[in-house]
Every structure is written in structure tokens, then in C-alpha cells.
LOBAGU-908546 format. One line per field, with one value per atom (N, C-alpha, C): x, y, z; atom name; residue number from 1. Coordinates in steps of 0.001 Angstrom, whole numbers. Layout:
BEGIN
X <- (X,...);
Y <- (Y,...);
Z <- (Z,...);
atomo <- (CA,...);
num <- (NUM,...);
# end
This chain:
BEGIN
X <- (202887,204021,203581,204726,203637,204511,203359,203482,204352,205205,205564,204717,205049,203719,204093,203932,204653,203502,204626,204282,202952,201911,201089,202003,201741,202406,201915,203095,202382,201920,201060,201073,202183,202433,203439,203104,201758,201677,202614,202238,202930,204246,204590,206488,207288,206031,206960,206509,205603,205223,206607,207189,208091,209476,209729,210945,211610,212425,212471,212427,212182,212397,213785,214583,216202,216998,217765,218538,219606,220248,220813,222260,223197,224143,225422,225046,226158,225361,225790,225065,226139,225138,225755,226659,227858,228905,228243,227960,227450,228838,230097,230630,231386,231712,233054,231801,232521,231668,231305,232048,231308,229758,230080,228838,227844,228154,227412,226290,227020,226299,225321,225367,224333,223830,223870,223240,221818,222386,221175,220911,221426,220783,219211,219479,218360,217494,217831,216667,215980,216620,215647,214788,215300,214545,212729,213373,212380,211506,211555,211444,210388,210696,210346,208705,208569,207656,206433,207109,206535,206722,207762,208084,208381,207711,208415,209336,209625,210943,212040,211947,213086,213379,212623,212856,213157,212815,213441,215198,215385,216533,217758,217025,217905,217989,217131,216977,218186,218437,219425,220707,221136,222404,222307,221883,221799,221353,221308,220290,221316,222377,223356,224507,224659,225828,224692,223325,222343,222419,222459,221700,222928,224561,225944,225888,225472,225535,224476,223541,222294,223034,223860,223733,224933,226128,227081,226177,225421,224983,223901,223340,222274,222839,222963,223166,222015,220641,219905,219479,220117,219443,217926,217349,215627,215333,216150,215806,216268,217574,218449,217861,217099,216383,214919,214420,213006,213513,214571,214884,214998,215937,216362,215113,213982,212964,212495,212208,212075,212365,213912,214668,214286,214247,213190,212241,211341,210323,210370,211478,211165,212308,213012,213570,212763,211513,210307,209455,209526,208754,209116,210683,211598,211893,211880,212816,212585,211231,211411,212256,212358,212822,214481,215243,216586,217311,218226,218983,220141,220713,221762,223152,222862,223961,224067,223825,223623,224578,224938,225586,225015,225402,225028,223884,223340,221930,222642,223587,224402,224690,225161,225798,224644,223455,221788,221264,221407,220871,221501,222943,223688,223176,222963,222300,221457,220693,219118,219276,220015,220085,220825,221578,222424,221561,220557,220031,218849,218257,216993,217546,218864,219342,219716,219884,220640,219470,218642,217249,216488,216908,215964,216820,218049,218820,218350,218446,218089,216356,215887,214421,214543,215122,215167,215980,216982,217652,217168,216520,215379,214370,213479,212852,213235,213938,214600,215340,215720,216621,215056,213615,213302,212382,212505,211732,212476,214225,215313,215044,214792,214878,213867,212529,211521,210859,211392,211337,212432,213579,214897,214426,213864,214778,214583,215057,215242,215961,215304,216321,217662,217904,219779,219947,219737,220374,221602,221595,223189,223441,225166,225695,225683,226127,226040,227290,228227,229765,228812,228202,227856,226959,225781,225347,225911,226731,227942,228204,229109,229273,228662,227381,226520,225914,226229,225358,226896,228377,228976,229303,229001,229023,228246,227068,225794,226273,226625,227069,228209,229322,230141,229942,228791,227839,227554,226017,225345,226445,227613,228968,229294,229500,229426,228936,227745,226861,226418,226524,226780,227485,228711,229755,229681,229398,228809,228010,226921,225955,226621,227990,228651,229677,229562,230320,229330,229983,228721,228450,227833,226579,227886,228963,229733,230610,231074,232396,231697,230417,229731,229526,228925,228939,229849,231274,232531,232813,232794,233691,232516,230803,230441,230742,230875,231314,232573,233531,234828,234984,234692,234279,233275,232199,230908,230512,230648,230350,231468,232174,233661,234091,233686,234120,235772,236483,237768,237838,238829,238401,238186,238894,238669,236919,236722,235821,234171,234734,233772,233954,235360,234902,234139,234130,233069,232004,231473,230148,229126,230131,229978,230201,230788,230846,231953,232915,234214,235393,236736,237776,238460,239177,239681,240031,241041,241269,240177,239625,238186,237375,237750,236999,238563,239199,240550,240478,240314,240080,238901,237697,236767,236994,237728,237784,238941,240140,241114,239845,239538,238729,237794,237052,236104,236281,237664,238522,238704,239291,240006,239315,237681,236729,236113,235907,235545,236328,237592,238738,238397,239004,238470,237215,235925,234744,235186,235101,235029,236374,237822,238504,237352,236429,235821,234691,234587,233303,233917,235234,235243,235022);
Y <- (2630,2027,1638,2057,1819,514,-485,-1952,-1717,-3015,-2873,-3419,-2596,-3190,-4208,-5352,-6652,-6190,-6430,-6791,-7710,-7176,-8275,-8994,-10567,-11405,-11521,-11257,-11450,-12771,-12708,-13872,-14350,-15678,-15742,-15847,-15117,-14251,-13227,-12650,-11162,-11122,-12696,-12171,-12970,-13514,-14215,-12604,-11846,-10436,-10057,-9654,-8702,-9464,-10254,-11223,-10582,-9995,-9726,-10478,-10793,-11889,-12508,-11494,-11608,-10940,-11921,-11268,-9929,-9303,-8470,-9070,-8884,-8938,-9711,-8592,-8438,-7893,-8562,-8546,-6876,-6338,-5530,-5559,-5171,-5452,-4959,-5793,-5555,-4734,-4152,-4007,-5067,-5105,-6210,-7678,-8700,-10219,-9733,-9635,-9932,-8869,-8282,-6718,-7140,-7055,-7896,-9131,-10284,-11302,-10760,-9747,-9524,-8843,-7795,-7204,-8211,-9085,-10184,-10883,-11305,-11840,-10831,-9839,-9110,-8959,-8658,-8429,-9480,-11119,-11973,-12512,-12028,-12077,-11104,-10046,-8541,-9224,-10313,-10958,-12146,-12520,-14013,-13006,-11677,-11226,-10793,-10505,-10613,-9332,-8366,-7390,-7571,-7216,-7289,-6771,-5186,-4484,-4681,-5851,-6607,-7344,-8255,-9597,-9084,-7886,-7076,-6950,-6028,-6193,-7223,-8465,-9677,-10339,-9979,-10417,-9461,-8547,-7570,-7878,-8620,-8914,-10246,-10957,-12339,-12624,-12246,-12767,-13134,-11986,-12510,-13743,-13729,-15282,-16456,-16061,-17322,-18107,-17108,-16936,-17808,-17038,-17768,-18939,-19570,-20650,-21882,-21385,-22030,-22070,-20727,-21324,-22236,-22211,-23069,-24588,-24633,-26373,-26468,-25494,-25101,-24773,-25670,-25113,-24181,-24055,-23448,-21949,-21256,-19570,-19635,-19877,-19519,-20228,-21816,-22577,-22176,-21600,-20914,-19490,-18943,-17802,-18577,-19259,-19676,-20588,-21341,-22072,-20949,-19653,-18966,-17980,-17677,-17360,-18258,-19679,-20354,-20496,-20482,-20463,-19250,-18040,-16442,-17186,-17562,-18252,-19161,-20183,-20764,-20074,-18802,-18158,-17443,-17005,-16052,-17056,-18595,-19158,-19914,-20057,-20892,-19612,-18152,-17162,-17740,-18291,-18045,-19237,-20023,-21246,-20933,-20087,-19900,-19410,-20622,-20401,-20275,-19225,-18252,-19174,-20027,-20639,-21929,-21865,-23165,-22976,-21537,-20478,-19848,-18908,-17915,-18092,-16589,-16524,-17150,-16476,-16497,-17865,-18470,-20054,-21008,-20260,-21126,-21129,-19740,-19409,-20224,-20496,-20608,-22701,-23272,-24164,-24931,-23708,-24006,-24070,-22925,-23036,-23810,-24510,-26327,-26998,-27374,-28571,-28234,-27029,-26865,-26802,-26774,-26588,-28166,-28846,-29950,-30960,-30605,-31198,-31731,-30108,-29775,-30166,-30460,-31306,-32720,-33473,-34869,-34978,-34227,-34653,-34368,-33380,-33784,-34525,-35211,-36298,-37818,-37431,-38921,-38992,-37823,-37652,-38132,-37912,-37753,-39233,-40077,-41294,-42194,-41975,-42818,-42899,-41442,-41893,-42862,-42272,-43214,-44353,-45407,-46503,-47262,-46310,-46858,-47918,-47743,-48108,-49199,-49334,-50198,-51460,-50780,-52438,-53614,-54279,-55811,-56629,-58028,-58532,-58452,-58805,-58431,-57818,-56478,-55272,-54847,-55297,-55409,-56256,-56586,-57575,-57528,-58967,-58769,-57856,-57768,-57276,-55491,-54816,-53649,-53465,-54607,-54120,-54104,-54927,-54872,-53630,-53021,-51813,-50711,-50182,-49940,-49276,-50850,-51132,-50566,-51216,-50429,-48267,-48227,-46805,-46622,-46487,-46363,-46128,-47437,-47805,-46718,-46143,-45421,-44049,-43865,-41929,-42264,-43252,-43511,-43476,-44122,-43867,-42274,-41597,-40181,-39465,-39880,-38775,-39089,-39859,-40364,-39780,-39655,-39009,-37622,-37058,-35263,-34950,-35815,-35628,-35109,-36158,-36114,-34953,-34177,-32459,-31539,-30504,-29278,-28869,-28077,-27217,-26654,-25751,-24679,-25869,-26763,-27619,-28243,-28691,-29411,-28253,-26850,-26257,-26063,-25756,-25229,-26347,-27286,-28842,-28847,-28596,-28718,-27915,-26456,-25168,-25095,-26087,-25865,-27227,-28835,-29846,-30192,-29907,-30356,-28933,-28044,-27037,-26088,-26456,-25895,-24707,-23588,-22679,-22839,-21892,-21762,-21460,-21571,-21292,-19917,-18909,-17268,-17130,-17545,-17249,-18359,-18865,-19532,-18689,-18344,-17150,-15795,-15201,-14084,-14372,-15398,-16215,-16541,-16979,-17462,-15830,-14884,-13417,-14149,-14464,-15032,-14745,-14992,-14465,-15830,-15638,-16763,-17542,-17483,-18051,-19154,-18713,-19260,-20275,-20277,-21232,-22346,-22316,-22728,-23756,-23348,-24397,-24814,-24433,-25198,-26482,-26488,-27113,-28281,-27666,-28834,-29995,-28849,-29503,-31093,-30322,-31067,-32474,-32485,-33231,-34507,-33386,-34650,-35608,-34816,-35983,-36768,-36175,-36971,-38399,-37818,-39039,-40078,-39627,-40667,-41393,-40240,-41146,-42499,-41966,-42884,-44323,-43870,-45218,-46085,-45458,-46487,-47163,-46515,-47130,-48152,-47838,-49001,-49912);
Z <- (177398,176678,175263,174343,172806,172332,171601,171535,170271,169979,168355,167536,166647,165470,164448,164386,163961,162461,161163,159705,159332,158771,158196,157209,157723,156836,154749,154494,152897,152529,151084,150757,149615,148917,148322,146983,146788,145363,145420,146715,146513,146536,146812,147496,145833,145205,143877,143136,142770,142386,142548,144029,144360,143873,143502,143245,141562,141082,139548,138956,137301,136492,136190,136158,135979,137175,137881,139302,138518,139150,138910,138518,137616,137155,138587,139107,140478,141510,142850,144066,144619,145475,146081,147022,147091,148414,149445,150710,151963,152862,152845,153717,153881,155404,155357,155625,156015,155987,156829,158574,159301,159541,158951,158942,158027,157048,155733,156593,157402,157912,159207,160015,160869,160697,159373,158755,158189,157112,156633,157874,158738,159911,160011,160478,160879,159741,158772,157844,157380,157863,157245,158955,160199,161364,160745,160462,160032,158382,157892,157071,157285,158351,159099,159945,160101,160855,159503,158012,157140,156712,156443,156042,154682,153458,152490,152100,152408,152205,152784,153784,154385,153680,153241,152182,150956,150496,149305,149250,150326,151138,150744,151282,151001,149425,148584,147477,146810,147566,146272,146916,148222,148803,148053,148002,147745,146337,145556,144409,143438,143172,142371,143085,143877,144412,144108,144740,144607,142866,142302,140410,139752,140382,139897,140111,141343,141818,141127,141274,140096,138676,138057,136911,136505,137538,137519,137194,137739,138071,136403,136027,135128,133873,132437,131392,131089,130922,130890,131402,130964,131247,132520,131174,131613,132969,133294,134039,135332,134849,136217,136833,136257,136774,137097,137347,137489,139085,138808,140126,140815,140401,141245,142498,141610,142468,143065,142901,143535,144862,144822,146122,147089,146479,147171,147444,147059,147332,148585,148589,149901,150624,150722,151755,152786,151842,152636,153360,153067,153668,154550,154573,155969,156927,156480,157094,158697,158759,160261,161028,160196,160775,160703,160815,160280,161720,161183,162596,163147,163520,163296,164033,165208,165244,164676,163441,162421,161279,161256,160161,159648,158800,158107,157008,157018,155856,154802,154319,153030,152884,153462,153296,152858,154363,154232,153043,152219,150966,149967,149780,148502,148958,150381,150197,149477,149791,149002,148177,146968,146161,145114,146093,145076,145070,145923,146575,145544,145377,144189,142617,142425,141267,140550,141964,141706,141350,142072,142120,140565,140251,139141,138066,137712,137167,136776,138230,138381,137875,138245,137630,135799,135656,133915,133308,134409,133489,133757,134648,135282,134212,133813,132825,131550,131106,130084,129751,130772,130951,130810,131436,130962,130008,129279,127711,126754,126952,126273,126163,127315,127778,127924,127799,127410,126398,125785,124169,123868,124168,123737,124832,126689,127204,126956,127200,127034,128467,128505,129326,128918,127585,127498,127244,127846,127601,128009,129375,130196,130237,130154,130478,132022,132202,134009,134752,133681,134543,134353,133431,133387,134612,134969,135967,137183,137747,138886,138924,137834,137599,137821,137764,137782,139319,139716,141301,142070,141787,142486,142171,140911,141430,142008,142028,143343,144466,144774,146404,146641,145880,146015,146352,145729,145495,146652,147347,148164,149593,149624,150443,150715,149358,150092,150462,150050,150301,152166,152406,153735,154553,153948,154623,154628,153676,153246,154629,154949,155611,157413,157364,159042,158939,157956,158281,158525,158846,159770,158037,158173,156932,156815,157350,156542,156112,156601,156073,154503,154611,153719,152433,152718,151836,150704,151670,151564,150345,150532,150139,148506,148524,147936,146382,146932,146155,145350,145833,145489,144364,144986,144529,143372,143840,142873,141926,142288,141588,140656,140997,140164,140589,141983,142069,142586,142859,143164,144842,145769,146972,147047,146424,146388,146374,145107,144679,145589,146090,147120,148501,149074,150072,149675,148312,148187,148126,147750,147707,149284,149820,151451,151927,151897,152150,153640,153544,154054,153810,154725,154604,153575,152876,152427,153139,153983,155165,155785,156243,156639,155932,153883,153174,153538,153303,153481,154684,155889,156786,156777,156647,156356,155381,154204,153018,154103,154720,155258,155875,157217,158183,157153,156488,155666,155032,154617,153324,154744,155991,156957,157289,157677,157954,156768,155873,154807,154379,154465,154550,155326,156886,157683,157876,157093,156862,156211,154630,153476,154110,154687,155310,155614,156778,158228,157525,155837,155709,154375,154326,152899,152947);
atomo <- (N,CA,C,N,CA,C,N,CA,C,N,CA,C,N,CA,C,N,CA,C,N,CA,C,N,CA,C,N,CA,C,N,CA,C,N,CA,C,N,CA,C,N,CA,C,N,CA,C,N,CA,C,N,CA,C,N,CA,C,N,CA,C,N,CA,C,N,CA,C,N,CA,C,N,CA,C,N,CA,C,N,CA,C,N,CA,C,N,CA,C,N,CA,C,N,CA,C,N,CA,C,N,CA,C,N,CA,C,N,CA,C,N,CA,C,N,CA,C,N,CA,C,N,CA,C,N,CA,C,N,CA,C,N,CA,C,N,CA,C,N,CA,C,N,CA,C,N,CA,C,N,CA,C,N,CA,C,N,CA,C,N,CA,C,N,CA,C,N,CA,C,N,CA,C,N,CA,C,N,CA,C,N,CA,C,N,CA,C,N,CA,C,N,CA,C,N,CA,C,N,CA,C,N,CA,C,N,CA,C,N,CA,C,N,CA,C,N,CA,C,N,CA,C,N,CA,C,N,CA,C,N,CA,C,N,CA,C,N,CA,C,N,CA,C,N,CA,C,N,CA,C,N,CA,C,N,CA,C,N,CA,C,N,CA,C,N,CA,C,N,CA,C,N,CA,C,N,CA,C,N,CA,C,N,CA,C,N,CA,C,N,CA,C,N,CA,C,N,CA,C,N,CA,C,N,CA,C,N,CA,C,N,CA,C,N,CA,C,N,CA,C,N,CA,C,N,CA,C,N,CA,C,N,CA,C,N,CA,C,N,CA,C,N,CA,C,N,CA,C,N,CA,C,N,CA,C,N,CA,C,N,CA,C,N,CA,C,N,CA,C,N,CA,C,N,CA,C,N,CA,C,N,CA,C,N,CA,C,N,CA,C,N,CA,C,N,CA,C,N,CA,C,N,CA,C,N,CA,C,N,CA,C,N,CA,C,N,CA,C,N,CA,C,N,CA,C,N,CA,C,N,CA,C,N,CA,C,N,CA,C,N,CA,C,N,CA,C,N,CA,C,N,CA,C,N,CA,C,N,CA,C,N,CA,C,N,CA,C,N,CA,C,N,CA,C,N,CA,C,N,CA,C,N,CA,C,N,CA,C,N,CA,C,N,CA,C,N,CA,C,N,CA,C,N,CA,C,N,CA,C,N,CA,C,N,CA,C,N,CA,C,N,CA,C,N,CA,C,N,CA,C,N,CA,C,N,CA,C,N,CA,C,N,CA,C,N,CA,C,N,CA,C,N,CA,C,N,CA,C,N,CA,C,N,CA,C,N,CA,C,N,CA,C,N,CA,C,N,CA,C,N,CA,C,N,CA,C,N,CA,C,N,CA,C,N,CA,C,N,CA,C,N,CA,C,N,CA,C,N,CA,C,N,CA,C,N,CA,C,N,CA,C,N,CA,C,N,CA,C,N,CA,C,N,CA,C,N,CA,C,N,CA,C,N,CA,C,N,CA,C,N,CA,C,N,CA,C,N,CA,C,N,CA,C,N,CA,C,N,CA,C,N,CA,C,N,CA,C,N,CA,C,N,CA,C,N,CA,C,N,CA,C,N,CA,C,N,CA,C,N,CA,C,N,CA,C,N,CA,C,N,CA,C,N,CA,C,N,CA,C,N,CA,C,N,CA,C,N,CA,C,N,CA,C,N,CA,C,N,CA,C,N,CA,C,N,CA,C,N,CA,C,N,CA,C,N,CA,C,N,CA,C);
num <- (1,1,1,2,2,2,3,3,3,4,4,4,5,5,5,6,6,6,7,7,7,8,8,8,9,9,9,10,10,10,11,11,11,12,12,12,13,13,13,14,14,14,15,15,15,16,16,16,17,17,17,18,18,18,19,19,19,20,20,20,21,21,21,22,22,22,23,23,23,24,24,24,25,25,25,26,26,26,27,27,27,28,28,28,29,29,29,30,30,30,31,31,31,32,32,32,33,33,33,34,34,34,35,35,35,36,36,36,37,37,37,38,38,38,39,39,39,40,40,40,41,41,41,42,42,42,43,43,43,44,44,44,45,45,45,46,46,46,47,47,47,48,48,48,49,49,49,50,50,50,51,51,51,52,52,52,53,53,53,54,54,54,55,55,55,56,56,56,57,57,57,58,58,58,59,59,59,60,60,60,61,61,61,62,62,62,63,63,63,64,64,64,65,65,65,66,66,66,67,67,67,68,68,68,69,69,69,70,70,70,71,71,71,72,72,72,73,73,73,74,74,74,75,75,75,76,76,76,77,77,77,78,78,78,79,79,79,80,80,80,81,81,81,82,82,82,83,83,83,84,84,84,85,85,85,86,86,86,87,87,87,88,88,88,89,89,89,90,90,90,91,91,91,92,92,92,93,93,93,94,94,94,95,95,95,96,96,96,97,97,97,98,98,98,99,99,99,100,100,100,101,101,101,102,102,102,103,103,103,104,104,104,105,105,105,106,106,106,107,107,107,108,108,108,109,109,109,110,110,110,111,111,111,112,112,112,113,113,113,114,114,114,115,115,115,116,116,116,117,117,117,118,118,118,119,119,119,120,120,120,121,121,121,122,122,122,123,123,123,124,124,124,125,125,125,126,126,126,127,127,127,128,128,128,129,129,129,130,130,130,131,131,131,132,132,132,133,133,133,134,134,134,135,135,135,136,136,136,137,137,137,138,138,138,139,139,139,140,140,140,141,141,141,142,142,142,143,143,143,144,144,144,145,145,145,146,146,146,147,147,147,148,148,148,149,149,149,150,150,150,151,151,151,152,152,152,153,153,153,154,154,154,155,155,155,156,156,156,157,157,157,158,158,158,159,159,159,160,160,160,161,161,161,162,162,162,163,163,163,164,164,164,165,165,165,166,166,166,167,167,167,168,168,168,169,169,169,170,170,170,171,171,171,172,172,172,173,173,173,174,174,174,175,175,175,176,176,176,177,177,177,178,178,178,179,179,179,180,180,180,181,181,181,182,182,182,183,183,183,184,184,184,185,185,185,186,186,186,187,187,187,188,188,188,189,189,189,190,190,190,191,191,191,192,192,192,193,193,193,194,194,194,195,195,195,196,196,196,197,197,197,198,198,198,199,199,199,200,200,200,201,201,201,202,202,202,203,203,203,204,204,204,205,205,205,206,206,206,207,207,207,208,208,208,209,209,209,210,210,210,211,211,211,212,212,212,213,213,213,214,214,214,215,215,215,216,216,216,217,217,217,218,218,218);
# end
């Protein structure tokens, strides 16, 4: 009986090597969603064993929705293509951990890629907020009604993001894409590789619990 011959795993010299400098314009149409999705299912399983021409594979289905999505959040060109391998980067290194009744590659991917975009945002305006402030503070710098202010938007973000957390990954995505990122619902079902329909109730579903979150917690 002949054994299968499982991929020497690469290293992630070789898989940032194989990654392009600039994603491609436009991602390739996979076929319909649902074909498209067990299609990348398998190739990032065949990925997870350390195939690079699998993980190639997914970089040319995925690279352009990933790159749009980065640069929605990213005034920066250069920055939005550097996160964007990044995210290749830790796709080849979670593949194995990916888990199919959790949702889709595609959804998992366009994840990563808010959460590293958004990331990389907040660290240069954290940066950046405290060279500003370095230099000026003072005890009276704020009045006390500004810091109230202040402390309640906090508590308000810190409130949703709470609530973000108690929707499934597709409702949360869905709500994120349309909400925080400015896409349109059309244009968030080609992204998600979805029927419109489908971003549509996700987005109701999402809104309902979010609602009833934010009530139970005012």
C-alpha cells in the first residue's frame, strides 16, 4: 500500500520570499461562493501540511479582498502592502489551526486582516499621541468636565467592543465591514465570497443582538 507523502514544511523565509511585493489589482473569481469556499478550504488544509503551491494558491484567491480591506483602514500605500504580507505570513502559520465549522477561510482571512490593519493604526497613533503630549502636559491641562468626557467615551468603545465579542465571527465580521470599515453590503458579500442575501441577515441578526446587548448593559 503506498503511504502519502506529506509536504516538507517551509520555513517563513521562504513563504514571505513567495508572497509578491504588491497584491494583484483584482483577486481571481473562484466560481460560485459555495465552490470558491471548499475549494480554499482544501488548499489551506494542503497548506497547513506545508505545501507551498497550495499557499500560493490562496494568496492569488485572497490577496486582493485582503489588500482592499487593509487599505480601506490604511491611508498609507506602502503600509497597506507590508501589513498585507504580514497577514500571508500569519495565514501559513495558523493554516493549521483553521477551523472550518468556525466559518470560512475567506471571512478568517479578511479577519486577520482588520485586526492587523487596525492594529497597526493604533500603534502609530499611540506613537505619535505620545510624542505630542510629551512635551505640553501639565496638571491643568484638562479641565475636569473634559476628562469625564474622555473616561465616558472609553467606557462607551470598551461597552462595544464587549458586545462585538457576543456575535459569532460571521455576524461580527459582517457588522464590522459594513460599519467600521465603510464597505456597502454588496460589496461586503463579494469580499466574504457570499450571496447578498446572506450579508443581509447576518448584518439584521448582528444589529439585533448588538441592540439587545448594549440595552442590558446601559
Amino acid at each position: 500500500m503506498e503511504r502519502r507523502r506529506v509536504a516538507e514544511p517551509r520555513t517563513v523565509a521562504q513563504v514571505e520570499q513567495a508572497i509578491p511585493a504588491q497584491p494583484p489589482r483584482r483577486a481571481q473569481d473562484a466560481g460560485g461562493a459555495a465552490d470558491g469556499e471548499h475549494r480554499l478550504v482544501a488548499l489551506l488544509q494542503r497548506t497547513a501540511l506545508g505545501e507551498l503551491a497550495a499557499f500560493e494558491e490562496v494568496y492569488r484567491e485572497l490577496s486582493g479582498p485582503v489588500f482592499g480591506l487593509v487599505r480601506r483602514v490604511m491611508l498609507d500605500r506602502a503600509q497597506a502592502e507590508e501589513v498585507t504580507q504580514e497577514v500571508f505570513t500569519e495565514l501559513w502559520r495558523l493554516a493549521a489551526r483553521f477551523d472550518p465549522d468556525r466559518g470560512g477561510v475567506r471571512a478568517w482571512a479578511l479577519t486577520l486582516a482588520h485586526r492587523r490593519a487596525v492594529d497597526r493604526v493604533r500603534s502609530e497613533q499611540s506613537a505619535s499621541a505620545r510624542m505630542e503630549v510629551a512635551g505640553r502636559l501639565a496638571p491643568e491641562s484638562s479641565a475636569p468636565d473634559d476628562v469625564a468626557e474622555q473616561v465616558e467615551h472609553r467606557l462607551e468603545r470598551e461597552k462595544v467592543r464587549r458586545c462585538l465579542r457576543r456575535l459569532t465571527e460571521q455576524q461580527r465580521e459582517t457588522v464590522r465591514l459594513t460599519y467600521y470599515t465603510g464597505y456597502t453590503q454588496r460589496e461586503a458579500a463579494e469580499l466574504l465570497g457570499v450571496p447578498l442575501t446572506t450579508v443581509k441577515g447576518r448584518l439584521r441578526d448582528g444589529l439585533i443582538r448588538l441592540r439587545d446587548c448594549l440595552g442590558v448593559m446601559v
